[in-house]
N, C-alpha and C positions, 0 to 999 in steps of 0.2 A: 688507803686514806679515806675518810670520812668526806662524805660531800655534804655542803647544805642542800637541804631537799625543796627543790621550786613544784608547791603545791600549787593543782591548778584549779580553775574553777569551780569544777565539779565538786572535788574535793573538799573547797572551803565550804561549798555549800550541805555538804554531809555533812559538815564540821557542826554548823549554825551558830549555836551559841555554846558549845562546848569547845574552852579552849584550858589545857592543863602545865599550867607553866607551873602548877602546885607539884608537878608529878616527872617533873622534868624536863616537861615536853612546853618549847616557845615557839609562837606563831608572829611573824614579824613580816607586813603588810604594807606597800605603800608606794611613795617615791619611784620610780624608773633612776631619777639622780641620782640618792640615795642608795640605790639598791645594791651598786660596786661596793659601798663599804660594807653595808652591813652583812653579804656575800663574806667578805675576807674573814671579817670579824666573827660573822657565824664558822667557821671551818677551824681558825685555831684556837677561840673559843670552846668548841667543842673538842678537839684534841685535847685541851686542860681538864677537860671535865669527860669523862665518856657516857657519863650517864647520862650526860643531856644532848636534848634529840629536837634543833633547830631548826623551822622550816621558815625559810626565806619568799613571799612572790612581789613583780612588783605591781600593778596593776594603775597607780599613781596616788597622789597625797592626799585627795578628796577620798580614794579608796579604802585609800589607810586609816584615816580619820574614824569612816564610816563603819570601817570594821572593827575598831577599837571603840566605838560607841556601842556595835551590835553583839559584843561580844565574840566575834569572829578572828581576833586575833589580839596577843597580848601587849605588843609594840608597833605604834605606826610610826614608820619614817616616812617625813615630811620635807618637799623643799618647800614651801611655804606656811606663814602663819597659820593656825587656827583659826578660824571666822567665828564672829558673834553668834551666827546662826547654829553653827554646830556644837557652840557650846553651852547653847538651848536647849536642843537636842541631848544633849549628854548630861544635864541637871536634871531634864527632865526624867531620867534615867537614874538616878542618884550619883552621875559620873562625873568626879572633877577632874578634868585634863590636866597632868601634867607635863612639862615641856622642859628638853633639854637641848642646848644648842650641843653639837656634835662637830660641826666644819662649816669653814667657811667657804663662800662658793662665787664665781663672777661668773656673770651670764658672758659667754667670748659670742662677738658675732662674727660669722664665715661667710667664706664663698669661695668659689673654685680656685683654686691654684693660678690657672694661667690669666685671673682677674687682672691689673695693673692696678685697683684703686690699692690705695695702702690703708686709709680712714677714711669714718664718718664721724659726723657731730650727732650729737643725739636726736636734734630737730631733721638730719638728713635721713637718720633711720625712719623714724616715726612718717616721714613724707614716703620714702618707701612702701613702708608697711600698710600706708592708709590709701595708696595708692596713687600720691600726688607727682610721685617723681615715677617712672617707667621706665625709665633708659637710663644706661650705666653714663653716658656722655653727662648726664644733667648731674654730675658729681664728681669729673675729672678722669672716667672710664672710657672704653673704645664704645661704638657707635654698637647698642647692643638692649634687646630686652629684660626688662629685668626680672627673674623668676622667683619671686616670694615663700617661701619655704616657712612654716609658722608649726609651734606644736599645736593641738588642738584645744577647743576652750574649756575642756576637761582639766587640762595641764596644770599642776604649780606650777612649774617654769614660767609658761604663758600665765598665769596672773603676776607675777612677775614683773615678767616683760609689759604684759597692760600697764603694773602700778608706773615703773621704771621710765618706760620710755611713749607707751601710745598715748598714755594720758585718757584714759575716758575715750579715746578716737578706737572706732575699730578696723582690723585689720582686712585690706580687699579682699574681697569676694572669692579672686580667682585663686588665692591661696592654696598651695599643696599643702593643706594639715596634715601634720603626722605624728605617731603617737608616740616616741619616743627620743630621746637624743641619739638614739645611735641611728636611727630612721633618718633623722635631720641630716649626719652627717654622710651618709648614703648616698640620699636626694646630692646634697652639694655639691659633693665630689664628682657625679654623673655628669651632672649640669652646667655648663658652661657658663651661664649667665644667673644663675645660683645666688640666693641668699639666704641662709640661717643664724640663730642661734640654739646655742648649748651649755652646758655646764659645763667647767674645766677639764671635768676628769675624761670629757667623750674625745677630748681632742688628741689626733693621734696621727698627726705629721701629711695626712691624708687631705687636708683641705687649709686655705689662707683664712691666719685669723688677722682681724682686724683691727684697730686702734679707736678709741670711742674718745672723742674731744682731746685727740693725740695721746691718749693715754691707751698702755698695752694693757691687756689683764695678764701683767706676771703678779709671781705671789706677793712682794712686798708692797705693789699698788693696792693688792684683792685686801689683805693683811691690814693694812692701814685706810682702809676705804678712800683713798683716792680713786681708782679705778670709778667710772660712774654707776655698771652693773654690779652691784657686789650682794649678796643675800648670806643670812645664817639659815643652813642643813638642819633639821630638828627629828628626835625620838621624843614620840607623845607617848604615856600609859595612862592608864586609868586613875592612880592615885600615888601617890610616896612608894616608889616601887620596894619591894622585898623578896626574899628568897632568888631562884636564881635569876630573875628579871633584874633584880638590883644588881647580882654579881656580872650578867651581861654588859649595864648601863652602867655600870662602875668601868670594867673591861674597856669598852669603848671610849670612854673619857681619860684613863688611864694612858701613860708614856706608851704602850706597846698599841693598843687603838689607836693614838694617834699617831703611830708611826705608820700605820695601816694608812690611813686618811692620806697623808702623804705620798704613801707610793700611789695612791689612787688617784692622784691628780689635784687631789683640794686643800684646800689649809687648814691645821692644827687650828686649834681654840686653846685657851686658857680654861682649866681648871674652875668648872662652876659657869662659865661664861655666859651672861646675856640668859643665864637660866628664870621660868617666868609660867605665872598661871594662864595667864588671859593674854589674848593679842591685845601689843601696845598702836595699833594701829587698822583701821576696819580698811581692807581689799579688796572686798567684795562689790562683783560689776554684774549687770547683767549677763554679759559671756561668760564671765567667771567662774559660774556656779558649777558646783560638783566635780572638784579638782580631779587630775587623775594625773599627776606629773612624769 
């Protein structure tokens, strides 16, 4: 069986600006979110096709971005928007981004299993996070500290969750950053007095997810944006994709891709969906800079 190949730093750096998706060979960069599907997607992807030779890392979406600007790879998956400033950068370059939405995704917030709380409101989170609440009691919890768990402000996720829920506030100090969702849900489930958030797909029966202004993030909430955290998963390329970057990004948008999406935790998209040149909204914060999701 045919693996996707996780190239590593080193690597991409031999790579530089030589990337040959002309030749058969795709370089696909980005997202930690992200990175489950495009995993699946690369593996029977390539089964259909044997002459192409996909290599998957994820390093996060400000990474993705910056390597599809630098020539370092040919598809960056993103869980969040493109910034103004990167697409500065990428004119400057003669590079116009383009953007596909892929899935849909709800930020689930966690915490340990033998927590009692069932919800928060979104103003409960954001006091959490900023460090105004401290104790699980000041929310209907046992008498207990509360342990902050945050990706780090490299993260798309964490811009996100800045745009979504801190508002501009930032998150305490004593925060456990960590650089990935599956790291988030690690921390959690150790921690007794535990709080995170992640993407749908990292949840895996292993930690208590949460209700946000009484609402769960199942799919037909995330689906219908009721849920409060909800975001669209994105593949940037550098232009009107073609050759086999299109037959990939077709693949993925395609019944059988999004059948992938699915087993992966996150929600199918409609055909074209929310597809877009430019970000319809600037996210960019001072922590925020230089995603790494």
């Amino acid at each position: 069986m045919r693996r996707v190949i996780l190239i590593t730093g080193l690597l991409l750096g031999i790579l530089g600006q030589s990337v040959y998706s002309e030749n058969g060979r795709v370089v696909i960069q980005g997202s930690t979110t992200v990175l489950p599907i495009a995993q699946r997607c690369a593996e029977v992807f390539m089964k259909k096709h044997p002459q192409t030779d996909i290599s998957v890392r994820g390093g996060g979406s400000g990474t993705g971005i910056a390597g599809l600007i630098d020539g370092i790879c040919d598809i960056a998956i993103s869980s969040r928007e493109i910034k103004s400033n990167e697409i500065d950068k990428a004119r400057e370059k003669g590079i116009n981004p383009i953007a596909w939405v892929i899935a849909k995704d709800g930020i689930a917030v966690i915490v340990h299993p033998a927590n009692p709380v069932k919800g928060l409101t979104l103003n409960q989170i954001k006091d959490i996070y900023s460090g105004k609440i401290s104790n699980w009691k000041e929310v209907g919890g046992s008498n207990g500290r509360i342990v902050v768990v945050s990706r780090d402000s490299a993260s798309g996720t964490y811009t996100c969750f800045q745009k979504l829920v801190m508002q501009k506030e930032r998150v305490r100090p004593d925060a456990l950053l960590q650089t990935s969702n599956a790291t988030v849900v690690g921390v959690v489930k150790r921690t007794k007095g535990a709080i995170g958030y992640v993407g749908l797909g990292y949840l895996n029966g292993e930690v208590k997810v949460l209700s946000v202004e009484g609402i769960e993030p199942q799919e037909e909430m995330v689906s219908k944006g009721i849920y409060p955290l909800v975001r669209p998963l994105f593949i940037y390329t550098k232009e009107k994709s073609k050759g086999i970057v299109k037959e990939f990004i077709d693949f993925v948008l395609g019944k059988e891709g999004q059948k992938i999406v699915r087993e992966e935790g996150f929600i199918p998209v409609s055909s074209g969906e929310l597809t877009f040149l430019y970000p319809t909204e600037e996210s960019e914060t001072e922590e925020s800079k230089g995603e790494k999701n």
